[in-house]
KEKOL-733442 format. One record per residue (C-alpha): x, y, z; residue in three letters. Coordinates in steps of 0.05 Angstrom, whole numbers, plus 5000, padded with zeros to 4 digits. Layout:
! KEKOL-733442
XYZALA
...
This chain:
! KEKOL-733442
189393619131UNK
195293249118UNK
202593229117UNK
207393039058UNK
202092589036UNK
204692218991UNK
201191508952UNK
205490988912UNK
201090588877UNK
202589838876UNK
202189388814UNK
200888658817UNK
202988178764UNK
198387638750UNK
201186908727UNK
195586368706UNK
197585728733UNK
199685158687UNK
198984448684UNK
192284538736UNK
188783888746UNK
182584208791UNK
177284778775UNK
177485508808UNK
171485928790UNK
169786658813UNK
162186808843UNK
159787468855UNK
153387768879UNK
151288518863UNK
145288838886UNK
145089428836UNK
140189948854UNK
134089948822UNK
136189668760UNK
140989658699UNK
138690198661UNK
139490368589UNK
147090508552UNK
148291238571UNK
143891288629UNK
147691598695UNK
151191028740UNK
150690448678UNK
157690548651UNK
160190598734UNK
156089968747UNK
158489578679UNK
166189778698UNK
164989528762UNK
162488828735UNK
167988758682UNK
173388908738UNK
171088408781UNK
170687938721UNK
165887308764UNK
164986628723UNK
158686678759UNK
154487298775UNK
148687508814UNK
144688058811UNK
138988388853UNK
134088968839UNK
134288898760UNK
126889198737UNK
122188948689UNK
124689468651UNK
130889178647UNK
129088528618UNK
123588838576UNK
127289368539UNK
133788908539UNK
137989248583UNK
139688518619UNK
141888198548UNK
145488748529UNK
150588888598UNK
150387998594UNK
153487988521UNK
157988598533UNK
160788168597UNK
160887518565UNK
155987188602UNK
153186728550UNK
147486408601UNK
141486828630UNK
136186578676UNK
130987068705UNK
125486778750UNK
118686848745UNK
115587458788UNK
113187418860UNK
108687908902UNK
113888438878UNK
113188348802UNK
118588938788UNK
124888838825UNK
128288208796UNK
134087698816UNK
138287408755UNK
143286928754UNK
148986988697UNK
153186498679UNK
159186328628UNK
157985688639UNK
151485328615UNK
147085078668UNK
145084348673UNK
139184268633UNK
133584288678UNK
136184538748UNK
133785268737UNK
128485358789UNK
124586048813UNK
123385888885UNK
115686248902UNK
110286078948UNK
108385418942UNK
099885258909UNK
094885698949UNK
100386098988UNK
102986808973UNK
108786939014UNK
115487108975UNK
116287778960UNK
121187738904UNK
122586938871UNK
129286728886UNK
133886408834UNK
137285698834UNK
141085368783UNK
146284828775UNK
151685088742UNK
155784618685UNK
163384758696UNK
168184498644UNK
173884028679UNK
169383748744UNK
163983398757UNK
162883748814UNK
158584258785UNK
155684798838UNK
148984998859UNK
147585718860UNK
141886048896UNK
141286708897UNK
135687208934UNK
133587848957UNK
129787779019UNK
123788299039UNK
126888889062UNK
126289439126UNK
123689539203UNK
115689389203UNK
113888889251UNK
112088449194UNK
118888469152UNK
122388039195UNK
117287459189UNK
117287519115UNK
124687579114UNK
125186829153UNK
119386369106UNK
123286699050UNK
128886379075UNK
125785769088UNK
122985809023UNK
130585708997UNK
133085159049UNK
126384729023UNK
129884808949UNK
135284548978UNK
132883959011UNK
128583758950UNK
135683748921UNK
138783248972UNK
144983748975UNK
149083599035UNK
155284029070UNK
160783559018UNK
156983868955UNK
158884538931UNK
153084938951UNK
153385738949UNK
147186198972UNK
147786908957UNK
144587548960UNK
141788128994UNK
138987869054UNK
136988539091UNK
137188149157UNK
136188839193UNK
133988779264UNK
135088229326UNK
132687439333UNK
125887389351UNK
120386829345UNK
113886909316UNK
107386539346UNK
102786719294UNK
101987259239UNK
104687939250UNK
100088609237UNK
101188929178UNK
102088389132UNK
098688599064UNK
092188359046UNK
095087908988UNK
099287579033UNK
097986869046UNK
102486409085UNK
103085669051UNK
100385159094UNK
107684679098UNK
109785379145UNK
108685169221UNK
108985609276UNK
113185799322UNK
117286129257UNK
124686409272UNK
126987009257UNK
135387009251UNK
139787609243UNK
144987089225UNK
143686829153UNK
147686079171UNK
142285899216UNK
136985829170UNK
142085279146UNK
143384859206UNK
145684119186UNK
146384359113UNK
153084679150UNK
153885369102UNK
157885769126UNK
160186589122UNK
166686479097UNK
168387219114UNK
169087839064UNK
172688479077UNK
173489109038UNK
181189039001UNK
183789429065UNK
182688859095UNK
179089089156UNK
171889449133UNK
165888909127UNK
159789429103UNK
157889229046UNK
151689779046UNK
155090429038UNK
154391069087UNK
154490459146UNK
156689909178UNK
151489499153UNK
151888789129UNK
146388709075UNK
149888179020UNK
152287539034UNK
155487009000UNK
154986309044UNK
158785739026UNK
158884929044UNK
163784769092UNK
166584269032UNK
167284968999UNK
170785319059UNK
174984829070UNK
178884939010UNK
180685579036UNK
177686118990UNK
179786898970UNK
174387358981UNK
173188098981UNK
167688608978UNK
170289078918UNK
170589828933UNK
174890248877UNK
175690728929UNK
181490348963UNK
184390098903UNK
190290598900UNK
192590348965UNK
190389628971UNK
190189038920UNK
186288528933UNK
184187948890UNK
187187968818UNK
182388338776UNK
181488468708UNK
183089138665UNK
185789708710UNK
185689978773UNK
177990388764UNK
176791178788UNK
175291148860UNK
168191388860UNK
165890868804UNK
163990358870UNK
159391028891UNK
156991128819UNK
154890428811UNK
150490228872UNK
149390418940UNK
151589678948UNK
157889408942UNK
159588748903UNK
161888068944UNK
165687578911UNK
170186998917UNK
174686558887UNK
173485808901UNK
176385128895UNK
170584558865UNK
174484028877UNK
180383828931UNK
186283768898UNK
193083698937UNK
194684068997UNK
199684669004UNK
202284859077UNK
204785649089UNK
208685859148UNK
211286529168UNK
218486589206UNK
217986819260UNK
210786769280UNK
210487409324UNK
211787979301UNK
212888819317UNK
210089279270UNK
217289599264UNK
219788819255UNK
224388769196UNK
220288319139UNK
218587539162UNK
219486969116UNK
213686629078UNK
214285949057UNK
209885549009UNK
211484789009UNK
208884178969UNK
208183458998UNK
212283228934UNK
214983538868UNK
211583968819UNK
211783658751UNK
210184418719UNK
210785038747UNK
205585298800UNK
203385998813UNK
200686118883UNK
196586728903UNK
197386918970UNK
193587389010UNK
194387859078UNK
187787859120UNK
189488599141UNK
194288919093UNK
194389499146UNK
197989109196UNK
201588669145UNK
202688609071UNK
205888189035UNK
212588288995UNK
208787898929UNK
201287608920UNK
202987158868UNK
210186788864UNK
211886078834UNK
214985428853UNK
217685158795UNK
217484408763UNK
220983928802UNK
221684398861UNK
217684378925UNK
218885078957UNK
217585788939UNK
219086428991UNK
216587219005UNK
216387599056UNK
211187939101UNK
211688679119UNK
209788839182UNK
206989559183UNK
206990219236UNK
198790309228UNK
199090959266UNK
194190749317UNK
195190459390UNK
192089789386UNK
192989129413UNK
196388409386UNK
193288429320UNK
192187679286UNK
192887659214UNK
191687159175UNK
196386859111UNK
192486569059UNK
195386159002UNK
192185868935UNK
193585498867UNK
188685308827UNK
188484518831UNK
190784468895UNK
187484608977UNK
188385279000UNK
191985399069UNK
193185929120UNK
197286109186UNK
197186659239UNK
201187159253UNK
201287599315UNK
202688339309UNK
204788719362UNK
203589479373UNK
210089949364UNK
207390629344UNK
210091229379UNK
206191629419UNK
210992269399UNK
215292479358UNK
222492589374UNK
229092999340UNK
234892429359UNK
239792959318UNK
239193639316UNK
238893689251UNK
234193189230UNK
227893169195UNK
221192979215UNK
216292659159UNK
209792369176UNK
205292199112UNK
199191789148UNK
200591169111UNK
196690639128UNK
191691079163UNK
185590909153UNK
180691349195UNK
177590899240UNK
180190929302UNK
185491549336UNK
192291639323UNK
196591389366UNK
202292049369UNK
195092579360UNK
189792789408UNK
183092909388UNK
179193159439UNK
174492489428UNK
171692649360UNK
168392019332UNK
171891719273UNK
168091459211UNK
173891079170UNK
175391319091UNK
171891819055UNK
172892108987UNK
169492818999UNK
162092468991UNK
159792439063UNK
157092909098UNK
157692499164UNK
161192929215UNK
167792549249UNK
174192489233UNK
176292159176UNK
182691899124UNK
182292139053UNK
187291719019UNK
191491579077UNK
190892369098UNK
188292659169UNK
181693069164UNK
174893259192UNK
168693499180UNK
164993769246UNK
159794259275UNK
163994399329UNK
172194619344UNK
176294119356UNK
183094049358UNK
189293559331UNK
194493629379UNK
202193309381UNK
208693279415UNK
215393419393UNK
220593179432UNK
228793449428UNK
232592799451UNK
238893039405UNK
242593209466UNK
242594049439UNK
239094579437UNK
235194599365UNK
235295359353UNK
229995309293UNK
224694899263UNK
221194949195UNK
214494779194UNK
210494389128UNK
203494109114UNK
198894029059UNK
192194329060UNK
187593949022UNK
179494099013UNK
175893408987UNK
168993788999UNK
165894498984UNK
160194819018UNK
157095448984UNK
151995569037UNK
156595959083UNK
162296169118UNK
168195669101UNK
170795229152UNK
178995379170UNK
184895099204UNK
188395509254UNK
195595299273UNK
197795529340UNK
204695209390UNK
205395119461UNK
211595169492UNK
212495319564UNK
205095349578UNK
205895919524UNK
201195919461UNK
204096179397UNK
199696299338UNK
203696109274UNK
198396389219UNK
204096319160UNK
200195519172UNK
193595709176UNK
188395489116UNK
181695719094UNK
177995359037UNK
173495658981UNK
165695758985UNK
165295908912UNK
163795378860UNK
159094768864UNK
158494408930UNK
159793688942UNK
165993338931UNK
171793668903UNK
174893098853UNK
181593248855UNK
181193598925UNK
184394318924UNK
191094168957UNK
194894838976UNK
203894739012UNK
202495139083UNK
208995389113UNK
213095669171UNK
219695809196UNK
220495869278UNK
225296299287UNK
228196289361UNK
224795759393UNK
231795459425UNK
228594819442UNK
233594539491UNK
234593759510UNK
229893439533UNK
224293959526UNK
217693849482UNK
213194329441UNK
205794169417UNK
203294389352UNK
196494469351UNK
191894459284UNK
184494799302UNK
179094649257UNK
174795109267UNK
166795079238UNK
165195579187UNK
159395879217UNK
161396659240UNK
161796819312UNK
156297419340UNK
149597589312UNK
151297599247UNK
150896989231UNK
149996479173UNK
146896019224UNK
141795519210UNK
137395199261UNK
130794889284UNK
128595329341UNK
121995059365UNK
117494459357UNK
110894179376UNK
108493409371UNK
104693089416UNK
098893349467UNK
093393059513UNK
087692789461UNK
088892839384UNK
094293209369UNK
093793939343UNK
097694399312UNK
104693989309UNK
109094459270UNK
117294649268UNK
120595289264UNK
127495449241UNK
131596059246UNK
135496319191UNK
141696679195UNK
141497419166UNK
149097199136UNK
145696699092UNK
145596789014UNK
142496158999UNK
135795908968UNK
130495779020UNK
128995118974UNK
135994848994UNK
133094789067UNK
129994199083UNK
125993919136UNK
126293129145UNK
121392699191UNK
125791989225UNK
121591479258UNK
126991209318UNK
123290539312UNK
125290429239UNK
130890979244UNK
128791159174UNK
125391859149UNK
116891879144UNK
113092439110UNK
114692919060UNK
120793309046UNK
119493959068UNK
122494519040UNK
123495189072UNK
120795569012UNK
113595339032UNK
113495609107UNK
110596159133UNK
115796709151UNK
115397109204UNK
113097859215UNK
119397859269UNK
126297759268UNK
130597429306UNK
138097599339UNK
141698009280UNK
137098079241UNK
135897419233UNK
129797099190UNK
124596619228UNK
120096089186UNK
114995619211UNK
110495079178UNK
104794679208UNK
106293959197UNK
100693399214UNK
102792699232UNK
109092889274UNK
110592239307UNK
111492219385UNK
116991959398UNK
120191399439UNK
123791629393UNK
123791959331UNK
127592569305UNK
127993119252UNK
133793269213UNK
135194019178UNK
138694039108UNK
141894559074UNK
144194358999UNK
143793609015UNK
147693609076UNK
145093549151UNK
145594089200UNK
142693849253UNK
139393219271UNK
135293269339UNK
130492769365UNK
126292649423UNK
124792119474UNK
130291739460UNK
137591679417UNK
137491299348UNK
142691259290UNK
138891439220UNK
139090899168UNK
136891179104UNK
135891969080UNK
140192519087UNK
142292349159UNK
143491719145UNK
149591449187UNK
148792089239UNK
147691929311UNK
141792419331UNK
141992909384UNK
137492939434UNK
133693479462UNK
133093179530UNK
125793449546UNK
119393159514UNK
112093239511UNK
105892759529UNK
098292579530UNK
099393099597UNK
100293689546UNK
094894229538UNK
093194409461UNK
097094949441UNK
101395099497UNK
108594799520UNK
112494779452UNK
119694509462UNK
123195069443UNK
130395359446UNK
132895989490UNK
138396489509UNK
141796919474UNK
147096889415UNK
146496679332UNK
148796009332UNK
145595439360UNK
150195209408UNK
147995919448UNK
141295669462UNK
139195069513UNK
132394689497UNK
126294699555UNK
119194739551UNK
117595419528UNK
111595569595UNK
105595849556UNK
102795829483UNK
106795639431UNK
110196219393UNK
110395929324UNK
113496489271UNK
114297039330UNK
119297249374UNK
118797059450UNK
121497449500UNK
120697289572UNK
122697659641UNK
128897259643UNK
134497349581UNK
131797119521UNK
132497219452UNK
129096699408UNK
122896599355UNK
C-alpha cells in the first residue's frame, strides 16, 4: 500500500580530478555463489553487470569452481572486465571452491602466495590468496589477501574458521607488514557464532584433517575478524548498503559474512565504502559508479552475497578540513552549509567527492563539486530530511575526498521532527504523504501497527512476513490481520464539510495457491466505524507466483460526503490487511496438525501430518515439509513433499484432506523446528523446545513459532503425539497439547470434549 508514491531519480555527475599528485584505487570483494558459470548461463550476465558497475582496480572473488578456471569461464568474465592480471591459488582440503584475485595492475613479481597448511599439516579448507599489487604513480604498492574461511554451526567450524585465520596473519608476519603499510584483508569470513577458546581438537573434524604442529593450544575463536590482527592494527573501516543505514551483506538477513579490513595507515585517509545493492539505486547514490544505474533485482540475480568495496588513498597527500553550519540540526531544518577548505591554494582545479553516512537523515545538495585553481574554498549544502519514523538525535557523518589529498569528516546531529498526525491548517488544503525516505525498518512515526515486526526493503522476493517499504511505499505481507491506523486532525479553525480520499494499491507479489490477501478501508469518527469500500483492494491469484516486476499498481478512491469535521476534532482512517485464507470450514488452509519425535528408548515412529484445506486447487508437490536443527538454525533431511504421504481414509473440518508421512531421524529438540511450504513460500514454521531464527532454506530469516509443549525419554512408544485441537479450518482455531492416548496419524480424533482434528 502506498500513497501518491512517487520516485525522482537522482543523477550524479562525475568530474575526474586534475593535476592529482597521490594514487586512489578501488578494491572490492565478491563472493559469487558457486561459481562464474558459462556466457548465457542464468545469473552470469546479473553477476558480470554487477562487476562492471562497480568497476574495482582490484577484485576479489570467492566460490569460483574448478569449472570455472578449467573451462575458462574466469579468463573470459577477467578480459571482458579488463582485468589484465589473474592469480588463482593452488587447492586446499576443498579442491572445488576457489578464491582469485584480479588485478589491472600487475603484481610484483614474486609476491603471489597461496596460503595452505604448512608440511605435514592439513588444516585450510580453501587456500587463501595474497599478492602485492604494482600501482602506477606510488611506491606504496598494497598487499592484498583475500579468503574464504570454513563455513557453518558444527562444533568444529569455528576452530577451523580461527587457524585459517591464523594461517593469513602468519603470511603477514613473514611479510614484516606493519599498521603504516597499506595492508587490505578481504573476504568471506563466515564468522557465524560467539568467542570461544578451544583446549584441544573439536569432534567432528574430518579424518583428513591434520592440524600443523606451529598451532598451539589454547586456540581463539573471534566473531570479530580485527582480532585475529591485534598489533598489525586492521581495522573494519565500516560498509553500509547506499541507504546508508543496512550492513547485511548476506541477503534474506542481517548477517555480516564479507569483510574488507584495512591498516589504520589506510583508514586514516578517510575512505568511501559501500556494500552495492541495485535494489536501492533509484533512491540512493552512493559511490560513483560506472555505466548506469542497473535493474534492481540484478544484486538478487547475481549472488546471494552482496559486493564490498572501497575507494582508498595509498599515499597521504595534503589534508582537506569539512565543516557543516550549523552543526545541529532538525530534520525540517532549512539546508546547512558545507565547506571544503585547503591549507593553501590549489594550483589546478580539484574535484572533491563528498559523502552522507545516512542519506535518510541527510543528503547532500552535490557529491562531487570543485574548488578551483588558486582558490581555497568550495560550498554545498546538506539536506536534512523528515525520515517518517520517531527516532532519536541521529549522528551523521560528512565525508570528503580528492584524490591526492587526506580525506576528512565531521558530525552532524539530527534531531527528530516528524509528526505524529496529520493536520488540515486550512480548510481547504491538501494532504500528500508519499513515504519518502521510508525505508521499512522501523514504525512510522504518524501510523500504528499493532506491533508487526518490520524487515526493511523488499522488492516482492521475500516471503518473510513483516512489514516492509517497496520503493519508499508502506506494505505487508502477514499470516495474520493487522491494521495501519492514522489521525487526521482539523486545526483550520472550520468545519471541513468533505474530504476526498486517494491511495495507490500496489501488488509486488502473487500467490496462486489461494484466496488473495485484501485491504479493507474503514473511518472512525466519534467512536463510530465507517466502512469506505470505494478504497478497498483485492489482488489477483491468477498468473505465476513470486514477484510481480512491475508490481500491479491500481488509483483507489473515495469521496466523504457529510462528515462536517468541525475544529478541533480528529478522524482515523484505518487500512486492514486482511490474510487471504477464507473464514469457516471451507477453507484453503494449510497446516501441520500433529507430530511425533522423541520417546523413552530409540525413537519410533516419528512422523508429521498436515491438513489440507478442501478450498485448495493446488499440486500436492508444491507442499513441502522442511526439517531445522535450532542448534545450527539450518534445515537437515530431505525435502519432503506432500505428494509422497499417505492420505487419509478421513476427512477433516469441511471436507478437508488429511496426509501423513513417517519420517525417521526427527531431531529432539532443544530446539529444532519444521517449516511447511506451499509454492516456495513458508506457511508455518513451528518448533519445539525452544525459539530459533532459521538461517538458510525456505524459512530462512523467519523467527519460529513455538508450540509450547514437548516430548521426552518419559514418552511411551506410540502414544502422546503433540497434536493440534478445537474446532474451526484455519490454524489459528486450534491450540497445541499432548494429544492423551495413541497417536492418530492420517485419522480423525475425536474426544469427549469439542474436537475436530486429524
Amino acid at each position: 500500500m502506498k500513497l501518491f508514491h512517487f520516485i525522482l531519480l537522482p543523477v550524479i555527475c562525475w568530474i575526474s580530478t586534475l593535476g592529482a599528485s597521490a594514487v586512489e584505487i578501488r578494491i572490492a570483494t565478491f563472493n559469487v555463489l558457486t561459481g562464474i558459470g558459462a556466457s548465457g548461463q542464468s545469473g552470469r550476465t546479473a553477476l558480470e553487470s554487477v562487476l562492471a558497475r562497480i568497476d574495482a582496480d582490484i577484485l576479489c572473488l570467492q566460490e569460483v569452481t574448478g569449472s570455472d578456471i578449467n573451462n575458462g569461464h574466469l579468463n573470459e568474465i577477467a578480459s571482458n572486465l579488463g582485468y589484465g592480471f589473474v592469480f588463482t591459488p593452488i587447492t586446499a582440503l576443498d579442491t572445488n571452491s576457489r578464491v582469485i584475485i584480479l588485478s589491472k595492475f600487475p603484481f610484483a613479481a614474486g609476491s603471489t602466495k597461496s596460503i595452505v597448511s604448512p608440511a605435514g599439516a592439513n588444516d585450510v579448507t580453501r587456500a587463501a590468496a595474497a599478492a602485492i599489487v604494482d600501482v602506477p604513480g606510488t611506491i606504496n604498492d598494497p598487499v592484498i589477501v583475500t579468503a574464504h574461511l570454513k563455513c557453518c554451526f558444527e562444533v568444529d567450524d569455528p576452530f577451523r574458521r580461527a587457524v585459517e585465520m591464523q594461517r593469513i596473519r602468519n603470511h603477514l608476519d613473514d611479510l614484516g607488514v606493519d599498521g603504516d603499510d597499506n595492508v587490505f584483508v578481504m573476504g568471506d569470513f563466515n564468522l557465524l557464532g560467539n568467542n570461544q577458546t578451544f583446549t584441544s581438537l573439536p569432534a567432528g573434524l574430518p579424518a583428513s584433517y591434520e592440524l600443523g604442529n606451529d598451532i598451539t593450544f589454547n586456540v581463539r575463536y573471534f566473531a570479530d575478524p580485527t582480532r585475529y590482527f591485534t598489533g598489525l592494527d586492521l581495522i573494519n573501516p565500516g560498509y553500509r548498503q547506499q541507504d546508508g543505514v543496512t550492513t547485511d551483506t548476506f541477503m534474506g538477513s542481517d548477517t555480516i559474512l564479507d569483510y574488507l579490513l584495512v591498516s589504520n595507515a589506510v583508514a586514516s585517509r578517510v575512505p568511501r565504502t559501500e556494500i552495492y545493492n541495485s535494489f536501492l539505486e533509484g533512491s540512493f547514490p552512493g559511490l560513483p559508479k560506472s555505466g548506469s544505474p542497473l535493474p534492481p533485482v540484478t544484486s538478487s540475480d547475481s549472488s546471494d552475497h552482496y559486493p564490498v568495496y572501497g575507494d582508498f588513498d595509498l599515499d597521504g597527500g595534503l589534508a582537506l578540513n569539512v565543516s557543516v553550519t550549523p552543526s545541529t540540526l532538525d530534520e525540517d531544518s532549512p539546508p546547512a552549509t558545507v565547506t571544503v577548505t585547503l591549507a593553501a591554494p590549489a594550483a589546478v582545479a580539484t574535484t572533491l567527492t563528498l559523502q552522507s553516512s545516512d542519506p535518510g537523515e541527510a543528503t547532500l545538495g552535490d557529491t562531487s563539486i570543485q574548488i578551483p585553481a588558486g582558490a581555497t574554498m568550495a560550498t554545498t549544502t546538506l539536506i536534512p530530511r523528515l525520515d517518517k519514523i520517531t527516532d532519536t538525535t541521529q549522528s551523521v557523518e560528512i565525508l570528503v575526498n580528492a584524490a591526492g589529498f587526506q580525506g576528512n569528516l565531521t558530525t552532524v546531529s539530527i534531531r527528530n521532527a516528524d509528526p505524529r498526525i496529520y493536520v488540515f491548517e486550512n480548510s481547504t488544503q491538501s494532504l500528500l504523504e508519499d513515504f519518502e525516505g521510508f525505508e521499512g525498518s522501523q514504525r512510522l512515526a504518524a501510523w500504528r501497527d499493532g506491533g508487526i515486526a518490520w524487515i526493511g526493503s523488499d522488492d516482492g522476493t521475500s516471503s518473510q512476513f513483516g512489514g516492509r517499504s517497496y520503493q519508499g511505499s508502506l506494505g505487508a505481507l502477514t499470516a495474520i490481520p493487522i491494521t495501519f491506523q492514522t489521525t487526521f486532525r482539523n486545526d483550520s479553525g472550520q468545519t471541513i464539510p468533505a474530504i476526498a480520499i486517494n491511495y495507490d494499491a500496489q501488488q509486488w507479489r502473487r500467490f496462486a495457491d489461494g484466496a488473495a490477501d485484501r485491504i479493507e478501508v474503514s473511518m472512525l469518527k466519534d467512536n463510530i466505524t465507517t466502512r469506505l469500500p470505494g478504497l478497498d483492494f483485492e489482488p489477483s491469484t491468477s498468473g505465476t507466483p513470486g514477484q510481480l516486476s512491475p508490481p500491479s499498481q491500481f488509483n483507489q478512491s473515495t469521496y466523504l460526503r457529510d462528515l462536517n469535521l468541525g475544529p478541533g476534532q480528529e478522524i482515523q482512517i484505518c487500512f486492514d490487511v486482511v490474510p487471504g485464507l477464507a473464514s469457516g470450514l471451507n477453507s484453503d488452509a494449510i497446516f501441520i496438525n500433529e507430530f511425533h519425535y522423541d520417546n523413552g528408548g530409540a525413537d519410533f515412529s516419528e512422523f508429521v501430518e498436515v491438513l489440507v484445506g478442501s478450498a485448495f486447487s493446488g499440486n500436492l508437490s508444491d507442499i513441502t515439509i522442511h526439517l531445522y536443527n535450532g542448534n545450527t538454525r539450518s534445515t537437515y533431511g530431505a525435502v519432503e513433499s506432500l505428494d509422497t504421504f499417505i492420505k487419509g481414509s478421513s476427512t477433516g473440518p469441511g471436507g478437508s484432506h488429511i496426509y501423513y508421512k513417517a519420517i525417521s531421524g526427527i531431531q529432539n529438540g532443544a530446539p529444532d523446528g519444521i517449516a511447511l511450504g506451499v509454492n516456495g513460500i513458508v506457511r508455518e514454521f513451528l518448533s519445539y523446545e525452544g525459539i530459533f531464527t532459521a538461517a538458510n532454506g525456505i524459512a530462512e530469516g523467519v523467527v519460529s513459532s513455538p508450540v509450547g509443549i514437548s516430548q521426552g525419554p518419559g514418552t511411551p512408544l506410540g502414544e502422546r503425539s503433540i497434536a493440534r485441537s478445537g474446532t474451526g479450518g484455519l490454524p489459528e482455531d486450534f491450540v497445541w497439547g499432548i494429544q492423551p492416548g495413541l497417536h492418530t496419524p492420517c485419522l480423525l480424533y475425536t474426544s469427549p470434549s469439542p474436537r475436530d482434528r486429524g
